[in-house]
C-alpha positions as a printed NumPy array, in Angstrom:
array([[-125.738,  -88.907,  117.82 ],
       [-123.437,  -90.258,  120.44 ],
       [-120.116,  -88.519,  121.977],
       [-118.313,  -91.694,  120.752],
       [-119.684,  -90.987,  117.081],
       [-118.756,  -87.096,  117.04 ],
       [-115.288,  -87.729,  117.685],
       [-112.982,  -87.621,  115.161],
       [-110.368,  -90.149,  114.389],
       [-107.211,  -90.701,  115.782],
       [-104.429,  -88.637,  113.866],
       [-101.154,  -90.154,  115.09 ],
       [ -98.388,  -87.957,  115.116],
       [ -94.332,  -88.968,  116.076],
       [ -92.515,  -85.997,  117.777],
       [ -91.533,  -84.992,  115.212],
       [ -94.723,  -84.462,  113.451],
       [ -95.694,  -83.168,  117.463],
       [ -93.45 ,  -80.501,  117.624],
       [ -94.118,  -78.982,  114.072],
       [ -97.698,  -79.011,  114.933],
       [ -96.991,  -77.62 ,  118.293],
       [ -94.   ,  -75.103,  116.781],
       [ -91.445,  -76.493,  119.353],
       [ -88.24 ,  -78.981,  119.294],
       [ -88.543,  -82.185,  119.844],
       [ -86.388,  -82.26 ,  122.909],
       [ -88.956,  -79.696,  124.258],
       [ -91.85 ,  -81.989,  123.578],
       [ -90.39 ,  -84.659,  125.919],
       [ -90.102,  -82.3  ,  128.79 ],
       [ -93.072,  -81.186,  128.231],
       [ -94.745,  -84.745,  129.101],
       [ -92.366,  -85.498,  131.668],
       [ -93.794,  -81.749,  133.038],
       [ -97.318,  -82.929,  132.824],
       [ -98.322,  -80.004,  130.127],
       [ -98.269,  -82.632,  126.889],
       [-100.469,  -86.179,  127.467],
       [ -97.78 ,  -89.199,  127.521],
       [ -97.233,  -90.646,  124.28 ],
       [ -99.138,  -93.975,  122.962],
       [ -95.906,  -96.619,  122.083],
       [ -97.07 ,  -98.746,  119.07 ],
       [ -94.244, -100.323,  119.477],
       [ -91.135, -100.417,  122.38 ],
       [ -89.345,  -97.477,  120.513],
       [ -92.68 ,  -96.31 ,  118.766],
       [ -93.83 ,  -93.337,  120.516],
       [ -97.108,  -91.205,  118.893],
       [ -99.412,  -89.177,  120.425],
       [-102.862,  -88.29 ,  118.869],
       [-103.377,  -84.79 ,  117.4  ],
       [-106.648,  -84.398,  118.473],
       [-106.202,  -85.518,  122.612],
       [-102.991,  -83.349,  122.378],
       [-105.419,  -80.309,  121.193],
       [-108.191,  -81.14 ,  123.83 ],
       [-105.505,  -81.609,  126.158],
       [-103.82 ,  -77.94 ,  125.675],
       [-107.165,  -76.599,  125.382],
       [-108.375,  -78.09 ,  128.907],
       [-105.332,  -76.665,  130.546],
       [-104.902,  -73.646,  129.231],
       [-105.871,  -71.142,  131.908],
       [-107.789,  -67.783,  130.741],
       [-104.634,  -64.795,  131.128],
       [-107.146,  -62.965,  134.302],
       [-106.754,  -66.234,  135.904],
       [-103.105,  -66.538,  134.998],
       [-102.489,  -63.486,  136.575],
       [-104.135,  -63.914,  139.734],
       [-102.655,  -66.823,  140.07 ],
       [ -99.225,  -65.534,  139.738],
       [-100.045,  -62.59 ,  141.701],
       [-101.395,  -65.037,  144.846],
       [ -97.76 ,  -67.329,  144.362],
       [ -95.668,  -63.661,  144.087],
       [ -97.646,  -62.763,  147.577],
       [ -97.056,  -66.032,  149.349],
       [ -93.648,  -65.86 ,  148.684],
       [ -93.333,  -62.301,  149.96 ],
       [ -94.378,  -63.947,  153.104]])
């Protein structure tokens, strides 16, 4: 079986639907994108704007750094600062 077979469909969300799914606002899911930590929304339409569940999950999960190498990277930014 392909990779293009084992995907699942498309589930189109507005932000709404987004930010239930995510537990956040909807205001919060627009600075999130313009942030680069949420994919940019697909626009059906000029004031149409959905995003797919599933890239949206594969997106966070990509991203989402493991909490020892959250730390250390903290801990490297807190020691360049310090000079």
């Amino acid at each position: 079986m392909s990779d293009s077979s084992r995907q699942a469909h498309p589930r189109w969300a507005d932000a709404r639907k987004l930010a239930e799914h995510l537990g956040a606002s909807v205001p919060t899911i627009y600075r999130q994108v313009g942030a680069g930590r949420l994919p940019p929304p697909v626009y059906v339409t000029p004031s149409a704007p959905r995003w797919d569940l599933n890239e949206v999950d594969r997106f966070l999960e990509a991203t989402r750094a493991r909490p020892v190498e959250a730390k250390a990277a903290r801990r490297t930014a807190k020691l360049a600062m310090a000079g």
